[in-house]
C-alpha positions in Angstrom: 28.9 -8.0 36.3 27.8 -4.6 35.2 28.7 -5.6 31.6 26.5 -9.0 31.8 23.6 -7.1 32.7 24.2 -4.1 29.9 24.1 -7.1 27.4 20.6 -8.6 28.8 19.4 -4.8 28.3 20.9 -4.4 25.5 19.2 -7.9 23.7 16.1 -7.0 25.6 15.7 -3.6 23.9 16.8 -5.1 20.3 13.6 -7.6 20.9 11.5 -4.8 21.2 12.9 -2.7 18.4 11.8 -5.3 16.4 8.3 -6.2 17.9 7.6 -2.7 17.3 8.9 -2.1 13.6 6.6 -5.7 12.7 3.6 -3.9 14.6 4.4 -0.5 13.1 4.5 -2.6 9.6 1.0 -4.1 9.7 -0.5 -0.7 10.9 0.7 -0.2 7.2 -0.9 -2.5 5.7 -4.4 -1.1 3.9 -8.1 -3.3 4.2 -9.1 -4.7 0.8 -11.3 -2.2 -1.2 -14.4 -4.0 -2.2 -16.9 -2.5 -4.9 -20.3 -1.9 -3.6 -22.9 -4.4 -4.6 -26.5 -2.3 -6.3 -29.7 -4.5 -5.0 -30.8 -7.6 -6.9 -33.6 -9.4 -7.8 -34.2 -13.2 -8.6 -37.2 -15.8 -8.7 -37.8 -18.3 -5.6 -35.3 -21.2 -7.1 -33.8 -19.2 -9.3 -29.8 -19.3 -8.8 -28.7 -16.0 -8.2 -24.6 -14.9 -9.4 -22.7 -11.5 -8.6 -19.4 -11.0 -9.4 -17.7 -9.8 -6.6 -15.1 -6.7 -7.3 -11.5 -6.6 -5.0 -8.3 -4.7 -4.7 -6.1 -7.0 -2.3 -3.5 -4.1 -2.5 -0.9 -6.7 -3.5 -2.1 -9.0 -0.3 -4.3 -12.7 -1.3 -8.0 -11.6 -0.9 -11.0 -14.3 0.8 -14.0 -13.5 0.9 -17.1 -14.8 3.1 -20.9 -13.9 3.1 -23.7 -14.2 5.3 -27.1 -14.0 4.8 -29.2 -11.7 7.6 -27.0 -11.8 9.9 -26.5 -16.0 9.8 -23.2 -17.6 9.3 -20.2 -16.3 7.6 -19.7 -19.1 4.5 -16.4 -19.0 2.4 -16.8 -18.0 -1.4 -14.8 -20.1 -3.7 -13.1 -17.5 -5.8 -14.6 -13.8 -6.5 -18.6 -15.2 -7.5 -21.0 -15.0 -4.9 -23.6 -17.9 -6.0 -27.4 -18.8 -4.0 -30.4 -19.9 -4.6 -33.1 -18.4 -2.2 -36.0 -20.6 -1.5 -38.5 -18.6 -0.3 -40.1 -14.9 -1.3 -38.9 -12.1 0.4 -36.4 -9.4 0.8 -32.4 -10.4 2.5 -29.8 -8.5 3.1 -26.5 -9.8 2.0 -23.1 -9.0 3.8 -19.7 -9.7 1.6 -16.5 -9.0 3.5 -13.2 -9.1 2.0 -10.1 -10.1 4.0 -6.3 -10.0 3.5 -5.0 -11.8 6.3 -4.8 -8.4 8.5 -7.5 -6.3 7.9 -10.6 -6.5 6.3 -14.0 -4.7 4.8 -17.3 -5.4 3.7 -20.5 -4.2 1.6 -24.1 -5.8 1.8 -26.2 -5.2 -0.7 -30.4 -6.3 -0.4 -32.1 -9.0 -2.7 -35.6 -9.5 -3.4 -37.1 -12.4 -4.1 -39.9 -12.8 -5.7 -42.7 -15.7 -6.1 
């Protein structure tokens, strides 16, 4: 009997070995450097394009925006591409994510009439 419970231990504390090297992996694991973004300014219609800079570190790199705090929207590739249709001044939030961790950059546009 004592050698039937030694093996539950001993399978029990093999589990956790390995949850903990897999956590102590992804603490490992670096957020996605993203470039900052200087300030822009477009014309009311006028489409406005920024190239958006990444380092996945190796890791697949999305990215999202929002506009003054609205909803996060999904970038197709590395071009962030609007068209503002009214004057004023926005603030533009661009985070990058690698599946684990993430960061982000905002940047301000002005548009004018």
């Amino acid at each position: 009997m004592r050698n039937v419970r030694f093996g539950r231990y001993a399978r029990v504390l093999a589990v956790l070995a390995v949850a903990l090297i897999a956590a102590g992996c992804l603490l490992f694991v670096s957020a996605p450097d993203i470039e900052e973004i200087a300030p822009q300014t477009v014309a009311v219609g006028e489409e406005l394009t920024v190239e958006i800079a990444t380092d996945g570190h190796g890791r697949e790199v999305t990215l999202t925006y929002r506009i003054d705090g609205g909803e996060w929207v999904n970038i197709e590739g590395t071009t962030f591409t609007y068209t503002f249709n009214a004057a004023g001044e926005y603030v533009v939030t661009i985070t990058a994510s690698n599946g684990l961790r993430s960061s982000e950059t905002s940047f301000t546009v002005t548009v004018t009439p």
